[in-house]
C-alpha positions in Angstrom: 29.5 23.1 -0.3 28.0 25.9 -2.3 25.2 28.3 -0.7 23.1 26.1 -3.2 24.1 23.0 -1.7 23.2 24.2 1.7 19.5 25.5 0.3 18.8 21.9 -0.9 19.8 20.2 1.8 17.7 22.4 4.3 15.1 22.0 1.7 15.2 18.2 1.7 15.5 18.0 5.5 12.3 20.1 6.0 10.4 17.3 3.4 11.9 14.3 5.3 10.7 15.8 8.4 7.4 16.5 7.5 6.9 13.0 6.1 8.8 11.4 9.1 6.0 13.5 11.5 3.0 12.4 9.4 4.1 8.5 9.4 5.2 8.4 13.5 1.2 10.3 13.7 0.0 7.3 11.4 1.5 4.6 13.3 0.7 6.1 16.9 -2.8 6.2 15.5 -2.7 2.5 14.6 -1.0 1.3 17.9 -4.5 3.5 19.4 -6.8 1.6 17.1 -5.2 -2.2 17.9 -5.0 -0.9 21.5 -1.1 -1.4 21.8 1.6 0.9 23.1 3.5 2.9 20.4 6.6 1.7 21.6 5.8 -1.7 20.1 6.2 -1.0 16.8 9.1 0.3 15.4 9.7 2.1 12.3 12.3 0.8 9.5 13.1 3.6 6.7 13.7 2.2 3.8 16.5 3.6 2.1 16.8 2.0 -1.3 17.6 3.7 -4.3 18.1 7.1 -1.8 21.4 8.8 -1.6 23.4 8.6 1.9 22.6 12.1 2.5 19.3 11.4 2.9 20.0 8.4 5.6 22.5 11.2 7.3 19.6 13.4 7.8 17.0 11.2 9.0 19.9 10.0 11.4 19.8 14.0 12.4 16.2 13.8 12.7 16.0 10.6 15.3 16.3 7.4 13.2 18.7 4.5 13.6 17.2 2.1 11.4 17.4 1.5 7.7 16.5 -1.0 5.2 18.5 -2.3 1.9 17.8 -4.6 -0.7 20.8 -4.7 -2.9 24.0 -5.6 -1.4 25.8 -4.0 -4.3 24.0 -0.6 -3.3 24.0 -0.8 0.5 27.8 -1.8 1.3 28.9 1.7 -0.3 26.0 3.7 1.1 27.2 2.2 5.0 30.7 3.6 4.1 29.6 6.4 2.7 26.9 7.3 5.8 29.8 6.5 8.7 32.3 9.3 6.4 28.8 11.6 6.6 27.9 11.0 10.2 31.0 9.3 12.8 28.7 9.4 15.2 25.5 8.4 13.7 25.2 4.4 14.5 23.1 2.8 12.3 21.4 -0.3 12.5 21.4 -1.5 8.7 18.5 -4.1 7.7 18.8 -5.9 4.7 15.4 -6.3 3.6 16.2 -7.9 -0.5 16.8 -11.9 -1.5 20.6 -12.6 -0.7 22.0 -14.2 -3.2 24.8 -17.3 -1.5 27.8 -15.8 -3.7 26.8 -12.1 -1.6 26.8 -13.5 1.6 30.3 -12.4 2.4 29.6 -9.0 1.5 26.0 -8.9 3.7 27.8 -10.5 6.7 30.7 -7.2 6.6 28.0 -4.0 6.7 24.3 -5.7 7.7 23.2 -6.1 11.6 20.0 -8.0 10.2 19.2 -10.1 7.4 15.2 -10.0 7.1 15.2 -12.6 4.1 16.4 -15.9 5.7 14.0 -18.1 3.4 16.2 -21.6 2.8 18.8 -23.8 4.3 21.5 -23.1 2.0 20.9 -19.2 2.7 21.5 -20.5 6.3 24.9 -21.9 5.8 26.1 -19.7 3.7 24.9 -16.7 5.9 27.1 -19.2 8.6 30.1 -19.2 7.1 30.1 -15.5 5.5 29.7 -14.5 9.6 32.4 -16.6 10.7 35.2 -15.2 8.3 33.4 -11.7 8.9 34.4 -12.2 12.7 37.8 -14.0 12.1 38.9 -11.2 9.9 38.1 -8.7 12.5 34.9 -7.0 10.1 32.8 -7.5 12.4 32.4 -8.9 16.2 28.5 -9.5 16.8 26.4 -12.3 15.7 24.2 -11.7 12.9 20.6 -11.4 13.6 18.3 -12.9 10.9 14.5 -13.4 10.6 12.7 -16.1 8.5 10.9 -14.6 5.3 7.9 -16.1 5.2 5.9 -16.7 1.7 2.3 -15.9 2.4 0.9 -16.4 -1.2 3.5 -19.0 -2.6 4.3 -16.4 -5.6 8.0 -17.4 -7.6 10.4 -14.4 -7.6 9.1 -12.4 -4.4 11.1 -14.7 -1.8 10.4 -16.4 1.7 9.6 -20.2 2.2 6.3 -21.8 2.9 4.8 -21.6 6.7 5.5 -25.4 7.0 9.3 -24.4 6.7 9.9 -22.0 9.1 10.6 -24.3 12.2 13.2 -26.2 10.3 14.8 -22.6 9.3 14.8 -21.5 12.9 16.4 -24.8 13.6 19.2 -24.3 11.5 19.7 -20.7 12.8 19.3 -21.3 16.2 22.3 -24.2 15.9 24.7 -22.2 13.8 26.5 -20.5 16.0 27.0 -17.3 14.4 23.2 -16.3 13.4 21.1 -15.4 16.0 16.9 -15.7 15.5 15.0 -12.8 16.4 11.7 -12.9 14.1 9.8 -13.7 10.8 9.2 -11.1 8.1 6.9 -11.5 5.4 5.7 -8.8 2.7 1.7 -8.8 1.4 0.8 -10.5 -1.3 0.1 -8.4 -4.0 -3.6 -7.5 -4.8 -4.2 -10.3 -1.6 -5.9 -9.7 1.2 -3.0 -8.4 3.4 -5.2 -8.5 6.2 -5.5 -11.9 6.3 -2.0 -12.3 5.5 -0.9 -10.2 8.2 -2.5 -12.5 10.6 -1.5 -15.5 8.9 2.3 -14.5 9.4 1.1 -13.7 13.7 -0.1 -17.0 13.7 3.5 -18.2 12.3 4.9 -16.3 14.9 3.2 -17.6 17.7 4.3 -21.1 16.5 7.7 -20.2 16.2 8.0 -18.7 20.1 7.0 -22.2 21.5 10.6 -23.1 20.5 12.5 -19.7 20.3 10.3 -17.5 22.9 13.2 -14.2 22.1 11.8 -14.8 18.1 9.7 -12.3 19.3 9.7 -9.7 16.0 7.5 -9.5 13.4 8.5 -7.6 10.2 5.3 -6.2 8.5 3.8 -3.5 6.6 4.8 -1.1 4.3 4.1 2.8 3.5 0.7 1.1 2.1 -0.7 -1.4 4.8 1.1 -0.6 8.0 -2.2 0.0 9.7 -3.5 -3.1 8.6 0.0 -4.9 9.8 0.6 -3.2 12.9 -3.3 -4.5 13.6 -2.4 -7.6 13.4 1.0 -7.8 15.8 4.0 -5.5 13.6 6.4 -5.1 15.4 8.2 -3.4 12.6 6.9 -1.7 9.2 9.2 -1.2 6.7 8.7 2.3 4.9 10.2 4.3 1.7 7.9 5.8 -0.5 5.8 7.5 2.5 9.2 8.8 4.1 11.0 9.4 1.5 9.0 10.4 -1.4 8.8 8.7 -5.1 11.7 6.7 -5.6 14.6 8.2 -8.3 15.3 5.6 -10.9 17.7 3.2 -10.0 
């Protein structure tokens, strides 16, 4: 590594710690303001787009967590982080639509799918986790939670509220999935706040059957005060941690 090299990656781990400091401050204020402790809520960088240097130094500076949405994208980026960091353990999230012919690929490098949004997803998401665990690539269960759709748009993923509890059904029964949650992303130009509760009110349903479905996956670099308000238990962030995304 050239003295260059080492200047830029000082320089880029100074930015990601700054940003990193301003968003913990911005969702300790939040858990204040809803009255909650700040270890409820968790924070998820969201690594998309981002080189894995940049998920090995956020690693340095505390974080386990990390969101994909591309399978094609995150599989390399896990191999590449574990070369960067041995002992860094991450917890990879994929937060992106899996496509069924993928779900073999997911099941090898992801700890949770956040996208669960249809029976078909299920079963393939079943059988991609068996031959994961046959072949030896992986020996855990895969945790998933049930995208929700909180505005019925086409394109942006999750299934209607009235489908969750045959979802979670499906999961709970698989055998190799293991339900810990429901995710859902704001409508856009919506009012997230009402969506935010919507998706607590989902939640609540959903414990009378599965009380450990106990996460809730909302809020972004945008609305995570509005989200953890309304029960987060997790906010997904990129562009507030990590700056404007490079193109893809």
């Amino acid at each position: 590594m050239t003295e260059e090299d080492v200047s830029g990656a000082d320089e880029r781990r100074e930015f990601l710690a700054g940003r990193l400091a301003a968003v913990r401050d911005r969702i300790a204020a939040a858990c204040s303001a809803a009255g909650r402790p700040l270890d409820a809520v968790r924070l998820l960088a969201v690594t998309k787009t981002f080189p894995a240097s940049d998920v090995a130094l956020l690693g340095d500076l505390g974080l386990t967590e990390f969101g994909e949405n591309r399978d094609q994208d995150a599989a390399p980026k896990a191999a590449e982080v574990a070369e960067l960091r041995p002992g860094l353990r991450p917890r990879w999230h994929m937060v992106g639509q899996v496509q069924r012919n993928k779900a073999r690929s997911v099941a090898r490098w992801a700890d949770v799918v956040e996208s669960v949004d249809s029976p078909r997803l299920v079963e393939a998401l079943t059988r991609a986790v068996a031959a994961a665990r046959e072949s030896g690539r992986r020996e855990s269960r895969l945790d998933v939670l049930v995208q929700v759709s909180l505005d019925g748009a086409p394109g942006r993923g999750g299934c209607p509220p009235k489908e969750v509890a045959q979802i979670a059904e499906m999961v709970d029964h698989s055998g190799e999935l293991r339900l810990i949650g429901v995710m859902a992303v704001a409508p856009l130009g919506g009012d997230s706040e009402r969506s935010f509760e919507t998706l607590n009110t989902v939640s609540d349903l959903l414990r009378r059957d599965h009380p450990d479905a106990v996460e809730i996956s909302a809020g972004m670099s945008n609305d995570l005060e509005r989200a953890i308000a309304a029960g987060s238990t997790s906010v997904r962030v990129g562009t507030a941690l990590l700056g404007t995304r490079p193109i893809a």
